[in-house]
N, CA, C and O atoms as a GROMACS GRO file, in nm:
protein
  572
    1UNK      N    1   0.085  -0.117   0.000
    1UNK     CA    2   0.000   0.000   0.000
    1UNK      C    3   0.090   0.124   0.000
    1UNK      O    4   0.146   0.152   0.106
    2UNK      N    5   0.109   0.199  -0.104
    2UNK     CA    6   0.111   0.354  -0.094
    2UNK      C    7   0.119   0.404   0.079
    2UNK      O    8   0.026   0.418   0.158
    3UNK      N    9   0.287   0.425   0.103
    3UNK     CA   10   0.225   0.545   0.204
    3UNK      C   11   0.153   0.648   0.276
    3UNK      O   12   0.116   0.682   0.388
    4UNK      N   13   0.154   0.691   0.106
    4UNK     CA   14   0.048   0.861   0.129
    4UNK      C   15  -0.078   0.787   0.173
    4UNK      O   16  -0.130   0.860   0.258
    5UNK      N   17  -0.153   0.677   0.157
    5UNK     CA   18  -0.240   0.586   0.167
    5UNK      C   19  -0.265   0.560   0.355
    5UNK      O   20  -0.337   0.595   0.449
    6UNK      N   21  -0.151   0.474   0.323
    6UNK     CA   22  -0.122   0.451   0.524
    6UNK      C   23  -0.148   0.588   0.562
    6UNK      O   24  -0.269   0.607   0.573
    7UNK      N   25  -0.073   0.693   0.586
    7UNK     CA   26  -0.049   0.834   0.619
    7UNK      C   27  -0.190   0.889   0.644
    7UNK      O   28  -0.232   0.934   0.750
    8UNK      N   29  -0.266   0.878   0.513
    8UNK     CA   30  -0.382   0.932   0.528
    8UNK      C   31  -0.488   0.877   0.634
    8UNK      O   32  -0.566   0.951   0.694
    9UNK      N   33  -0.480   0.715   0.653
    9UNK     CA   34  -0.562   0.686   0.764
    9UNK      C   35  -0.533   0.726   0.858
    9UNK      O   36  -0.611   0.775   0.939
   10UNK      N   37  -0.373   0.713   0.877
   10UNK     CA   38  -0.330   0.744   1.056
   10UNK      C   39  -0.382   0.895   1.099
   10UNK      O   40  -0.422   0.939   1.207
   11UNK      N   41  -0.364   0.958   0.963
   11UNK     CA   42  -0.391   1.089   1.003
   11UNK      C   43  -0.553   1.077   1.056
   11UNK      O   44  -0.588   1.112   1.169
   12UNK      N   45  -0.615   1.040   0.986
   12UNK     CA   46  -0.797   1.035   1.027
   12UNK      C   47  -0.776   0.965   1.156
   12UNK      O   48  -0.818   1.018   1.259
   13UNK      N   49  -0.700   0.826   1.163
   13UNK     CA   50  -0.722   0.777   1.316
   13UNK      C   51  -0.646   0.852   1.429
   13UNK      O   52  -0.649   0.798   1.540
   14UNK      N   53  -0.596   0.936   1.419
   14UNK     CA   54  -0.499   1.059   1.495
   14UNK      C   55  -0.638   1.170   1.503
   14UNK      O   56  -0.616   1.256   1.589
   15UNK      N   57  -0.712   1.179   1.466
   15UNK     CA   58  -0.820   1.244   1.470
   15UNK      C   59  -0.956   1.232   1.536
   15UNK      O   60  -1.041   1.320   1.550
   16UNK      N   61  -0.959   1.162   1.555
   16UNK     CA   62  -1.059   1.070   1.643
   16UNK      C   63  -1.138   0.973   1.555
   16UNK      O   64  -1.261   0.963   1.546
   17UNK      N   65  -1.034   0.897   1.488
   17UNK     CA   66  -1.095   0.803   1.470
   17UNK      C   67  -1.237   0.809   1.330
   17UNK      O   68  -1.319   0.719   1.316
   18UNK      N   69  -1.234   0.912   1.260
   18UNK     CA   70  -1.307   0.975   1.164
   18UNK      C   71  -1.242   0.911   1.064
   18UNK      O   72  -1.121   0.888   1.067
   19UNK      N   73  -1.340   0.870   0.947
   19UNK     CA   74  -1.302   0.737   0.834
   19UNK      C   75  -1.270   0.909   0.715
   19UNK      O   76  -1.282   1.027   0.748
   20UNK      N   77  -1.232   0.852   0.593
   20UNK     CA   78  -1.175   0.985   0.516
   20UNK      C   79  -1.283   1.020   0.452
   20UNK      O   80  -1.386   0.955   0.434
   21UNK      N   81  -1.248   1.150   0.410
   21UNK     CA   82  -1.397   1.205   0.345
   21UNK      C   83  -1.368   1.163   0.177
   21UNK      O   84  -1.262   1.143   0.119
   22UNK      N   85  -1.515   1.160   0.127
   22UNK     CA   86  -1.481   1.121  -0.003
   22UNK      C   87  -1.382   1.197  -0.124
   22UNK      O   88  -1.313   1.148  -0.213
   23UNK      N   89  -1.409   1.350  -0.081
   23UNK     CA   90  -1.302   1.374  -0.141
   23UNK      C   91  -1.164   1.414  -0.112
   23UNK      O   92  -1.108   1.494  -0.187
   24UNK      N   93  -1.107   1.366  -0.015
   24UNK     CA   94  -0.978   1.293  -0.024
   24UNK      C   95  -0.954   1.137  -0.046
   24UNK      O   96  -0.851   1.084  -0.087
   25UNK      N   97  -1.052   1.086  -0.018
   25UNK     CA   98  -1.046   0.967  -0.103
   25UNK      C   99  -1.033   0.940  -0.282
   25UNK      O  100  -0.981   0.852  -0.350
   26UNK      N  101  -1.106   1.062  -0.309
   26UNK     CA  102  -1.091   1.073  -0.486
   26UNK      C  103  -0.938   1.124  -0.510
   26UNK      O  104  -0.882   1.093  -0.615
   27UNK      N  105  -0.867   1.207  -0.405
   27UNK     CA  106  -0.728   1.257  -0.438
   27UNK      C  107  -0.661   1.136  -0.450
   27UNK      O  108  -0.624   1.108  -0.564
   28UNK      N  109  -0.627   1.035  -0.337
   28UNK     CA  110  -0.534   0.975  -0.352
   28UNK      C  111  -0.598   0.847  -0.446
   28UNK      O  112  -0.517   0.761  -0.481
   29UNK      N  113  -0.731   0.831  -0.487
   29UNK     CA  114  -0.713   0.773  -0.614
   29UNK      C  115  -0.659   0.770  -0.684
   29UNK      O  116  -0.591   0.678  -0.729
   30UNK      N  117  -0.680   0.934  -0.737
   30UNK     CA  118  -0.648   0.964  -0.851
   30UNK      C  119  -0.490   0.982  -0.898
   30UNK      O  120  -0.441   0.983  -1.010
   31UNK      N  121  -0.408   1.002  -0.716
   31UNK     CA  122  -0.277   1.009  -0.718
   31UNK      C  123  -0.213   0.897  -0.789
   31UNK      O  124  -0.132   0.908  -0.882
   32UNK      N  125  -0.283   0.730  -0.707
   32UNK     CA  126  -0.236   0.622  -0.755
   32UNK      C  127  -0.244   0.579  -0.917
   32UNK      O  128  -0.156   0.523  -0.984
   33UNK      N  129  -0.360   0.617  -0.953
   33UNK     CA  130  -0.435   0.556  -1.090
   33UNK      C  131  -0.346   0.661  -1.241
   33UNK      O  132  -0.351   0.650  -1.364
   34UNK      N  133  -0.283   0.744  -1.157
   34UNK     CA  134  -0.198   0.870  -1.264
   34UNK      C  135  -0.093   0.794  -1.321
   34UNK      O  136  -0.068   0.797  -1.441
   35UNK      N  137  -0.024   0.720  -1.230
   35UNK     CA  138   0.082   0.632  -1.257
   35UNK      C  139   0.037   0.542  -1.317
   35UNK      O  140   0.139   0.474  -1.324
   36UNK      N  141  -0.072   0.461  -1.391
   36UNK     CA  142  -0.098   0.402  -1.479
   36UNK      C  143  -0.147   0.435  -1.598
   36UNK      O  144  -0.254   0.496  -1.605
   37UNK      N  145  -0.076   0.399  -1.712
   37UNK     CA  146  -0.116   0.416  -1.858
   37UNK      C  147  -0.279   0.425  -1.858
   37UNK      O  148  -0.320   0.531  -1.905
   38UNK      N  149  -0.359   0.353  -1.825
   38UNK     CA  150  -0.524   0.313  -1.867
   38UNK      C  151  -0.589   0.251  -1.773
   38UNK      O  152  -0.593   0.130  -1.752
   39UNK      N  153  -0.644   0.340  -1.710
   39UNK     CA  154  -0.753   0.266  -1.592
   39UNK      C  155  -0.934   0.287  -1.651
   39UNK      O  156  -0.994   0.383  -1.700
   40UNK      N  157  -0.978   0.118  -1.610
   40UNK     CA  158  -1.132   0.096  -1.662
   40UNK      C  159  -1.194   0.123  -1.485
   40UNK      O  160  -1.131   0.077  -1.390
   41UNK      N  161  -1.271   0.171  -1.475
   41UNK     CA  162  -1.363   0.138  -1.350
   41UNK      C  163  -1.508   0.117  -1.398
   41UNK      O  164  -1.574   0.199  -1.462
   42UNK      N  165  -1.545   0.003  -1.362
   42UNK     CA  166  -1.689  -0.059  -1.403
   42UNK      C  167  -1.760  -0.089  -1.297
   42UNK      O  168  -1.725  -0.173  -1.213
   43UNK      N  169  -1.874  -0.018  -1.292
   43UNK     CA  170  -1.963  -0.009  -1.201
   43UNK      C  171  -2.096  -0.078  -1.227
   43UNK      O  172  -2.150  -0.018  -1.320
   44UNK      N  173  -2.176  -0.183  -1.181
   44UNK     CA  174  -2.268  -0.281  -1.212
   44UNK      C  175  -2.393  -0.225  -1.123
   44UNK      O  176  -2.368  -0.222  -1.002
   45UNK      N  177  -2.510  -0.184  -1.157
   45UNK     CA  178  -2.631  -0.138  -1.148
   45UNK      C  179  -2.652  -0.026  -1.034
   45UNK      O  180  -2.695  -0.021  -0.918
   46UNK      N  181  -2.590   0.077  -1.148
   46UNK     CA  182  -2.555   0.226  -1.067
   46UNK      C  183  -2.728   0.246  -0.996
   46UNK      O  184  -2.750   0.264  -0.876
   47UNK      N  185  -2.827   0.239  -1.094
   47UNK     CA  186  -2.999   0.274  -1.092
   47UNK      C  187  -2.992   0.219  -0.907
   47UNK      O  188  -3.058   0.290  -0.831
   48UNK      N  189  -2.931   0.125  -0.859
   48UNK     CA  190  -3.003   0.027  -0.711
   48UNK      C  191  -2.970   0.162  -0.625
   48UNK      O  192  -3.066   0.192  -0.555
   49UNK      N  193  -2.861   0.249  -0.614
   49UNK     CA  194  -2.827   0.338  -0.587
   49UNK      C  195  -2.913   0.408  -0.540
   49UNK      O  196  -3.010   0.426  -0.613
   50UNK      N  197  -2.913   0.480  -0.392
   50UNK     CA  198  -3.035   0.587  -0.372
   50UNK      C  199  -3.007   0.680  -0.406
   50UNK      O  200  -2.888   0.704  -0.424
   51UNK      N  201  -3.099   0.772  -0.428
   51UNK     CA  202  -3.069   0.874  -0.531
   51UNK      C  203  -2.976   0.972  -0.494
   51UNK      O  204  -2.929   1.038  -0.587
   52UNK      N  205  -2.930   1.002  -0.350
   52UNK     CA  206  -2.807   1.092  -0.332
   52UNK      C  207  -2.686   1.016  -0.294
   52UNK      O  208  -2.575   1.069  -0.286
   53UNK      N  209  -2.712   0.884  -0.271
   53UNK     CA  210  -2.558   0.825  -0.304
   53UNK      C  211  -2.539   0.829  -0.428
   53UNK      O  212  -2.434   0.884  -0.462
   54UNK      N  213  -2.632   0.773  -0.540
   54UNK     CA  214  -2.597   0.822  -0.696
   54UNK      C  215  -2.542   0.929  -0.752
   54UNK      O  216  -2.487   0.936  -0.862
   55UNK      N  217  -2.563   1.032  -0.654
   55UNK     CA  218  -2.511   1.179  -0.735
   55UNK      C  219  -2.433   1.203  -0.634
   55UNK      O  220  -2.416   1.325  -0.627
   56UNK      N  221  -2.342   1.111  -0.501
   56UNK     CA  222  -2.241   1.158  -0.475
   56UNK      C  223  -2.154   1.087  -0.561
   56UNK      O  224  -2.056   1.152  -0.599
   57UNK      N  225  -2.166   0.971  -0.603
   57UNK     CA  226  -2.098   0.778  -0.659
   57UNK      C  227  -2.068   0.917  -0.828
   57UNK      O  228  -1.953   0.931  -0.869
   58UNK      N  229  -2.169   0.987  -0.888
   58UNK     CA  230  -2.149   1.047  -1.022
   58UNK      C  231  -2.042   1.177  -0.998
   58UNK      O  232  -1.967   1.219  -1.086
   59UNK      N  233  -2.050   1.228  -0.875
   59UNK     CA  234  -1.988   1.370  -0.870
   59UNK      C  235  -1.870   1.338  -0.834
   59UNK      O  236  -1.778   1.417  -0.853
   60UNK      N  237  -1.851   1.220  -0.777
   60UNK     CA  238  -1.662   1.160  -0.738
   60UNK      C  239  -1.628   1.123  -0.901
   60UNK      O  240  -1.533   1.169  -0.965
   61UNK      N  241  -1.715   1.043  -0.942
   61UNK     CA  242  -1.640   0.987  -1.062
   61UNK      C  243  -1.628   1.076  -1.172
   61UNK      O  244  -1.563   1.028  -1.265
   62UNK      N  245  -1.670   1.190  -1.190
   62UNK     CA  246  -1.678   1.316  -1.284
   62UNK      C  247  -1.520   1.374  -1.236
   62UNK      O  248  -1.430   1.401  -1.316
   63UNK      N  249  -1.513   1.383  -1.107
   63UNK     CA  250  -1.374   1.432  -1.066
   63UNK      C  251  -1.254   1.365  -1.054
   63UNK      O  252  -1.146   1.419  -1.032
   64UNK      N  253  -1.279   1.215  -1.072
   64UNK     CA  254  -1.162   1.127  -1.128
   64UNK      C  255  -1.144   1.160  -1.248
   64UNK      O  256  -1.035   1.200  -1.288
   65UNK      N  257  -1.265   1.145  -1.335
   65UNK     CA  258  -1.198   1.163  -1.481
   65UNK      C  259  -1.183   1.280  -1.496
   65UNK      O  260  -1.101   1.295  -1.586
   66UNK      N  261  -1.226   1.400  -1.446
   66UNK     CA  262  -1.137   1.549  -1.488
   66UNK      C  263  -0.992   1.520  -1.469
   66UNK      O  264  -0.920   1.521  -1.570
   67UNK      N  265  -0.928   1.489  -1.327
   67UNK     CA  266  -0.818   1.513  -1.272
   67UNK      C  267  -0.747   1.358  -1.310
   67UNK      O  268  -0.643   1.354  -1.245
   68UNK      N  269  -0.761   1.249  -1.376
   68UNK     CA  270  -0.701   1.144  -1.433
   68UNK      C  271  -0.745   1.055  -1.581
   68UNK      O  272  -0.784   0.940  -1.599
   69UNK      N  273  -0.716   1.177  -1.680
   69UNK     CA  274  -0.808   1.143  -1.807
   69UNK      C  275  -0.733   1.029  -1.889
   69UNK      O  276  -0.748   1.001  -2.008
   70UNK      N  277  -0.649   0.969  -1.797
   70UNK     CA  278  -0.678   0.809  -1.866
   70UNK      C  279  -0.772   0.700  -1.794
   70UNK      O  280  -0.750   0.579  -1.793
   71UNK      N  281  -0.905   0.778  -1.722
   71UNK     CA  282  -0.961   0.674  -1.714
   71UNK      C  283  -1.107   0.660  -1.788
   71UNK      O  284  -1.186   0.738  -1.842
   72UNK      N  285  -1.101   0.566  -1.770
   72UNK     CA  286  -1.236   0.510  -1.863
   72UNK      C  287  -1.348   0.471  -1.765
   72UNK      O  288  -1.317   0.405  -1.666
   73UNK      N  289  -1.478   0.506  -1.786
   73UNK     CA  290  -1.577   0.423  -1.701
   73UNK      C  291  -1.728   0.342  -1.798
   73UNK      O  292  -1.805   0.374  -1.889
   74UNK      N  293  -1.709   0.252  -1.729
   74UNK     CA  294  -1.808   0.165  -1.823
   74UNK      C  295  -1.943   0.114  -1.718
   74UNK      O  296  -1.951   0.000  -1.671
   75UNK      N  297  -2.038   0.216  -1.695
   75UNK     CA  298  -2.134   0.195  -1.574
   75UNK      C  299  -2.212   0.144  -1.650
   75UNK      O  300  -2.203   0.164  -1.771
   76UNK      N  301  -2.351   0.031  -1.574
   76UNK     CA  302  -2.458   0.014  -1.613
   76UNK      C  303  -2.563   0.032  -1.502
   76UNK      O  304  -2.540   0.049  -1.382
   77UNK      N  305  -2.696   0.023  -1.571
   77UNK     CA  306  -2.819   0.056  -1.503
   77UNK      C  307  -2.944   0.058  -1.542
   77UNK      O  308  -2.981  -0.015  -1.634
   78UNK      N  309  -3.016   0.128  -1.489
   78UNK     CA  310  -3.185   0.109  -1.604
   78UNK      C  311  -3.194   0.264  -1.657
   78UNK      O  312  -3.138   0.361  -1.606
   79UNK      N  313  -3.260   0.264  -1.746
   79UNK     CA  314  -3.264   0.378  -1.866
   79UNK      C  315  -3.306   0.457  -1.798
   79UNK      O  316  -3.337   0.545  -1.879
   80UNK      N  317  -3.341   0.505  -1.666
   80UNK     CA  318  -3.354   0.612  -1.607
   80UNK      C  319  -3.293   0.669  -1.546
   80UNK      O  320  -3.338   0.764  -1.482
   81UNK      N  321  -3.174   0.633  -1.544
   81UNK     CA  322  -3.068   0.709  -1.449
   81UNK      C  323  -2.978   0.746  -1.584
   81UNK      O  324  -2.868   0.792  -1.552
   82UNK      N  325  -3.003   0.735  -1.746
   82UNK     CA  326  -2.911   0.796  -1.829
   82UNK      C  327  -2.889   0.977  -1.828
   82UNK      O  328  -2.792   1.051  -1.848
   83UNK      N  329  -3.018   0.996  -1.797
   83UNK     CA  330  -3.020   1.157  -1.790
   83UNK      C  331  -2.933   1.207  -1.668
   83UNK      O  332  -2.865   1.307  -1.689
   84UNK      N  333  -2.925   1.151  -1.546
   84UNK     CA  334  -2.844   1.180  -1.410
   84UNK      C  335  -2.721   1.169  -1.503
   84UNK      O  336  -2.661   1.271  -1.538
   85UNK      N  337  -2.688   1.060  -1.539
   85UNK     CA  338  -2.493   1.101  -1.590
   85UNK      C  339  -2.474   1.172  -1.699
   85UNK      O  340  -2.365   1.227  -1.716
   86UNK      N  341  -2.585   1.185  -1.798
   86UNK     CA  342  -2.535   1.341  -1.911
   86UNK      C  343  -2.535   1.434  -1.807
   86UNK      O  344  -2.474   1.529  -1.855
   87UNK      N  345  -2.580   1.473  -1.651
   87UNK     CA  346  -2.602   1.570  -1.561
   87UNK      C  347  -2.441   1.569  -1.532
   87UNK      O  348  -2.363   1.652  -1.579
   88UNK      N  349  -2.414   1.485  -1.468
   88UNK     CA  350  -2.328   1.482  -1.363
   88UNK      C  351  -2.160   1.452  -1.403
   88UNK      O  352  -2.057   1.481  -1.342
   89UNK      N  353  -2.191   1.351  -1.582
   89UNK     CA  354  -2.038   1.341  -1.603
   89UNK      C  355  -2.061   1.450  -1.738
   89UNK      O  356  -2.151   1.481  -1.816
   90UNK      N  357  -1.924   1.483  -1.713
   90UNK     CA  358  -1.884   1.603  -1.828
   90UNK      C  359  -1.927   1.550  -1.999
   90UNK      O  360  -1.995   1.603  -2.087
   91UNK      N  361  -1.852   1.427  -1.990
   91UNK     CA  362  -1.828   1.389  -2.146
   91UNK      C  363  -1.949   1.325  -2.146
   91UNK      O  364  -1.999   1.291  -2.039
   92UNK      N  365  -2.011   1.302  -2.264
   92UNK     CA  366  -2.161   1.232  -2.361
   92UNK      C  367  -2.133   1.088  -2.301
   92UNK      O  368  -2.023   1.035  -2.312
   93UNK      N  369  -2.210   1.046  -2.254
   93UNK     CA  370  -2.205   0.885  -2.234
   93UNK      C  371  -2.290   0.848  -2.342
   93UNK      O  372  -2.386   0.910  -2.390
   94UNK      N  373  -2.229   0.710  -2.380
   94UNK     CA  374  -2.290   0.610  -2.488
   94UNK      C  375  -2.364   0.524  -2.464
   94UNK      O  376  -2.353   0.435  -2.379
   95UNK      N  377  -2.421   0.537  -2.515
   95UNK     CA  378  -2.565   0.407  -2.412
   95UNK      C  379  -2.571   0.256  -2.536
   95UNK      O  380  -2.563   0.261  -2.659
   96UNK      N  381  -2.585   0.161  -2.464
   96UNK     CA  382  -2.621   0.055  -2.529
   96UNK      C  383  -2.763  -0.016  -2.429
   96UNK      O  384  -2.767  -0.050  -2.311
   97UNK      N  385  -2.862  -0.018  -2.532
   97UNK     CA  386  -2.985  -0.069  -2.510
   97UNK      C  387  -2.975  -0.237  -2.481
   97UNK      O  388  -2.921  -0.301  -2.571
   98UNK      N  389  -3.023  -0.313  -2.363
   98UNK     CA  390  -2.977  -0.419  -2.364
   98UNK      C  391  -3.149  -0.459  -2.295
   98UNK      O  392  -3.204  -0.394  -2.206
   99UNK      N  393  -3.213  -0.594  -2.373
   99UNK     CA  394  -3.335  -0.632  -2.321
   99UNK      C  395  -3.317  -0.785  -2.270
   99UNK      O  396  -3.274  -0.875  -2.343
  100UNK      N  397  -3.366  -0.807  -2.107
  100UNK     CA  398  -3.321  -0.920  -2.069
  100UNK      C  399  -3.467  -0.969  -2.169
  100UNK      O  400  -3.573  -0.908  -2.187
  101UNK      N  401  -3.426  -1.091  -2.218
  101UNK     CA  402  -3.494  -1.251  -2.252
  101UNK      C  403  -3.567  -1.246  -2.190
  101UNK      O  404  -3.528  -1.196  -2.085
  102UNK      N  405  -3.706  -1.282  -2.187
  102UNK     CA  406  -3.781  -1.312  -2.110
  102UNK      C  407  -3.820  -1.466  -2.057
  102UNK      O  408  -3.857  -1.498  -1.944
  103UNK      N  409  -3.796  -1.563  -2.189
  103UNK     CA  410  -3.759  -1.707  -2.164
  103UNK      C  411  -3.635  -1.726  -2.121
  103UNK      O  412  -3.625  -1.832  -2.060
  104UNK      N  413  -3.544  -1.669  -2.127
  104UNK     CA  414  -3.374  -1.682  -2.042
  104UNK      C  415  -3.426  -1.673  -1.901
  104UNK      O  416  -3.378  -1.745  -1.814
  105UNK      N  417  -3.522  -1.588  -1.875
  105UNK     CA  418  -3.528  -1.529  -1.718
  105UNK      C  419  -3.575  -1.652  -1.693
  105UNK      O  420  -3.508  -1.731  -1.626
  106UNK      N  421  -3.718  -1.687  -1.752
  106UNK     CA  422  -3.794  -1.803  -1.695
  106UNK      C  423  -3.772  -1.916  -1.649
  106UNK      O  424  -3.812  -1.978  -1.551
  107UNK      N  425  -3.665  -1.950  -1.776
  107UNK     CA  426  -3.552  -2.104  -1.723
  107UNK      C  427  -3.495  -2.082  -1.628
  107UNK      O  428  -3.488  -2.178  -1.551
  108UNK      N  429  -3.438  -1.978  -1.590
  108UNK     CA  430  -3.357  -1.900  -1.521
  108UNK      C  431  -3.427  -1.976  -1.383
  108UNK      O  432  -3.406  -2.082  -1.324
  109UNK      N  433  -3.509  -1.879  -1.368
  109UNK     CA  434  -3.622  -1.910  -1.199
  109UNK      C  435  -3.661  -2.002  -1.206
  109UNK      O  436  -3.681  -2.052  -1.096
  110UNK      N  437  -3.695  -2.077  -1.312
  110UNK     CA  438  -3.747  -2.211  -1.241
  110UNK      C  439  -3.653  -2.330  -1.251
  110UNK      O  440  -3.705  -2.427  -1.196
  111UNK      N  441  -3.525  -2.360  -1.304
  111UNK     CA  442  -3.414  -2.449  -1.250
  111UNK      C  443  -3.363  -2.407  -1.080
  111UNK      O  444  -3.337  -2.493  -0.996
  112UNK      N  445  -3.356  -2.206  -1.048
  112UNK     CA  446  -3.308  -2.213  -0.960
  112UNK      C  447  -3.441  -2.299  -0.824
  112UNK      O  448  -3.426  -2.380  -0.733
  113UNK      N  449  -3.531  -2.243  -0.866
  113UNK     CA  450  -3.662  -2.319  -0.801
  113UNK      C  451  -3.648  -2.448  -0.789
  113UNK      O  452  -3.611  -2.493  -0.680
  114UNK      N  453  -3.670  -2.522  -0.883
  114UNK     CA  454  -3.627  -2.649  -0.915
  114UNK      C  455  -3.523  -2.689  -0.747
  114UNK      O  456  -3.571  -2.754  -0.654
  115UNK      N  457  -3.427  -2.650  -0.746
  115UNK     CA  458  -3.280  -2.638  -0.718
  115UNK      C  459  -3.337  -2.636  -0.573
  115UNK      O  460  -3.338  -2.729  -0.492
  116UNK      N  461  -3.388  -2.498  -0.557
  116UNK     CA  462  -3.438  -2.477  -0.404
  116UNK      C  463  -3.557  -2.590  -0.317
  116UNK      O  464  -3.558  -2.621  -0.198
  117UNK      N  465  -3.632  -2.625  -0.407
  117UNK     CA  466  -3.725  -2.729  -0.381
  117UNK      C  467  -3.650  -2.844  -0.372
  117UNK      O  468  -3.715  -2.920  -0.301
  118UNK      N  469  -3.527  -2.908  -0.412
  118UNK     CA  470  -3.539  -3.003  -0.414
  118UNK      C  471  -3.422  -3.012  -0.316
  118UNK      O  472  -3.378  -3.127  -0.314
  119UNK      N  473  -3.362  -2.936  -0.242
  119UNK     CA  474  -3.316  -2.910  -0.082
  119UNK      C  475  -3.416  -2.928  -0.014
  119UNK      O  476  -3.408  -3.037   0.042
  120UNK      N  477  -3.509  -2.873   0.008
  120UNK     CA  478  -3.620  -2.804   0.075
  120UNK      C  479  -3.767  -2.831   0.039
  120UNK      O  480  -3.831  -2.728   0.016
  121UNK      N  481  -3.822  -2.923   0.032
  121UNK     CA  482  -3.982  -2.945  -0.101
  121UNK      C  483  -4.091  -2.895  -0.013
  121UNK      O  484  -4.187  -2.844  -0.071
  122UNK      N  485  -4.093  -2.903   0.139
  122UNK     CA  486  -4.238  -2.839   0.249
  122UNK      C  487  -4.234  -2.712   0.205
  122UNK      O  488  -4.295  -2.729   0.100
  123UNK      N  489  -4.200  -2.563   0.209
  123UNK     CA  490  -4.198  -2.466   0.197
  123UNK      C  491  -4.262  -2.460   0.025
  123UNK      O  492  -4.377  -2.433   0.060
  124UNK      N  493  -4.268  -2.464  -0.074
  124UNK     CA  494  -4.319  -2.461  -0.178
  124UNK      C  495  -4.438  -2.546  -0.264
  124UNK      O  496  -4.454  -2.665  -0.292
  125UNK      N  497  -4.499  -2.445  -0.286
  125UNK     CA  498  -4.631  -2.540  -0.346
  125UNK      C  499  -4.622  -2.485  -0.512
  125UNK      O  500  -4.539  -2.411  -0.565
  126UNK      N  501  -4.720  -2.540  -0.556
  126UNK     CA  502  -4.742  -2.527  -0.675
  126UNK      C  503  -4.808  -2.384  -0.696
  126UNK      O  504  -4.769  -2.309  -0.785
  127UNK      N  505  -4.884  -2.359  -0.628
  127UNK     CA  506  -4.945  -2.178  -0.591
  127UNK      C  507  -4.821  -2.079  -0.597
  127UNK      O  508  -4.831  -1.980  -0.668
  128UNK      N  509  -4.729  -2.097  -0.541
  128UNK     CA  510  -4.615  -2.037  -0.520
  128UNK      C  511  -4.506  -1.994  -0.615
  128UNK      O  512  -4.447  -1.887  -0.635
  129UNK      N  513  -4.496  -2.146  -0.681
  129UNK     CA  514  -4.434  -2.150  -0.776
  129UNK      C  515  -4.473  -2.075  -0.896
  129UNK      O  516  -4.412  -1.988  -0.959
  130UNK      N  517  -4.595  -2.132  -0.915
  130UNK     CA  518  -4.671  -2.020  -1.069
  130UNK      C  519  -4.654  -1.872  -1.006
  130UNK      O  520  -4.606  -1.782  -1.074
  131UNK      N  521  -4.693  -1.852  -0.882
  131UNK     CA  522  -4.658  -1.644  -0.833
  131UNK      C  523  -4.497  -1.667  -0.883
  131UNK      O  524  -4.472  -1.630  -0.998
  132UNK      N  525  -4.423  -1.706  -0.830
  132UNK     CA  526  -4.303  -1.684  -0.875
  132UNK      C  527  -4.245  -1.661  -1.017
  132UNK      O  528  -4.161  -1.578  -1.053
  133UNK      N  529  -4.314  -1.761  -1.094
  133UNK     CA  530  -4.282  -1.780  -1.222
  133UNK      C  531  -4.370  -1.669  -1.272
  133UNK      O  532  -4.317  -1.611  -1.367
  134UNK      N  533  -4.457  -1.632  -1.247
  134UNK     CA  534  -4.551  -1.520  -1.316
  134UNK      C  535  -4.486  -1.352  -1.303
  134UNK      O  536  -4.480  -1.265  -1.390
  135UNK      N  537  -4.443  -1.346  -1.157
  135UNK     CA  538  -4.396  -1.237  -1.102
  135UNK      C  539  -4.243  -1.165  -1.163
  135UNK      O  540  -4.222  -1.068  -1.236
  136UNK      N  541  -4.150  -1.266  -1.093
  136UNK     CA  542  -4.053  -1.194  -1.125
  136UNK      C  543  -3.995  -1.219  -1.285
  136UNK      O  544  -3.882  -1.170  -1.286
  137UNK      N  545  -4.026  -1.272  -1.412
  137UNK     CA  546  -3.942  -1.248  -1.503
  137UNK      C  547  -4.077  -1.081  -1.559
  137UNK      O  548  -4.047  -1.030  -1.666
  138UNK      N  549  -4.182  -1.030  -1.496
  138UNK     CA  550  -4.202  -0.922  -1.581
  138UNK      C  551  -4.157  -0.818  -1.463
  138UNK      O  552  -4.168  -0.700  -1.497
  139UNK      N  553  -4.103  -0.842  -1.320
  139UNK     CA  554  -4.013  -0.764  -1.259
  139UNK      C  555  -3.825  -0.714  -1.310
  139UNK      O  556  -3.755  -0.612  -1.310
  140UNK      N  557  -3.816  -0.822  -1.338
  140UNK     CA  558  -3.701  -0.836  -1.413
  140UNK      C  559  -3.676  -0.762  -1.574
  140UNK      O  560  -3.577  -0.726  -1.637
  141UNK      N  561  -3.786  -0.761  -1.591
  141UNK     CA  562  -3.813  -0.699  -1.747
  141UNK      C  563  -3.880  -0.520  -1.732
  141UNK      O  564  -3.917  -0.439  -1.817
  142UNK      N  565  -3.873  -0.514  -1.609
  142UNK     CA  566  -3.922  -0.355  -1.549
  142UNK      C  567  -4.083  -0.354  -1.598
  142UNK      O  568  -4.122  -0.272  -1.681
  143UNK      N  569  -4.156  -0.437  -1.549
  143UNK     CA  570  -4.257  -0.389  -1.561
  143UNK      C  571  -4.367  -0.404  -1.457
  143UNK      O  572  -4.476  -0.350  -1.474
   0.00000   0.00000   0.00000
């Protein structure tokens, strides 16, 4: 670990014990990540995010890539949080439209079902199973 790294906790735990604020946490990111040719940071379903951790999670990562423009970010989410990052990151994000399967989902839940029932068979009925199978692949499909 980076000194300046160590340094920086002791300093917070020399303090009473106060964890670092995020933005000195984005400094010595960005200190470390400078020294590399090409950094990706990929972030997997920004949308679960409440909405002001989202726009703190967008306003750190807007200030990585100002202050370390070899990095790249490749976030995903649901089509409603595209307008928050044309807000919040500088450069145009590119969107790729992606539709889950709806028979992928279905096999999906009912092998893992399958799977769970056949640990476990008292807890599940056939009532259950069809709510399940009915429910979550048009949850899954946002609807």
């Amino acid at each position: 670990m980076p000194g300046e790294i160590e340094s920086a906790f002791e300093e917070s735990r020399k303090e009473g014990g106060r964890r670092l604020r995020l933005l000195n946490m984005v400094k010595l990111f960005v200190k470390i990540i400078s020294l590399i040719e090409r950094i990706y940071i990929c972030i997997d379903a920004v949308d679960e995010l409440l909405p002001q951790d989202r726009a703190e999670l967008l306003r750190a990562l807007r200030q990585i890539v100002q202050d370390a423009p070899n990095t790249r970010l490749f976030l995903t989410g649901r089509p409603y949080v595209r307008c928050e990052l044309n807000t919040h990151l500088t450069k145009k994000a590119y969107g790729i439209r992606i539709v889950a399967d709806r028979g992928d989902i279905a096999r999906y839940i009912s092998q893992k079902v399958d799977d769970d029932n056949a640990r476990d068979p008292d807890p599940m009925t056939v009532e259950l199973k069809n709510d399940i199978m009915k429910t979550l692949p048009e949850k899954a499909s946002g609807m």
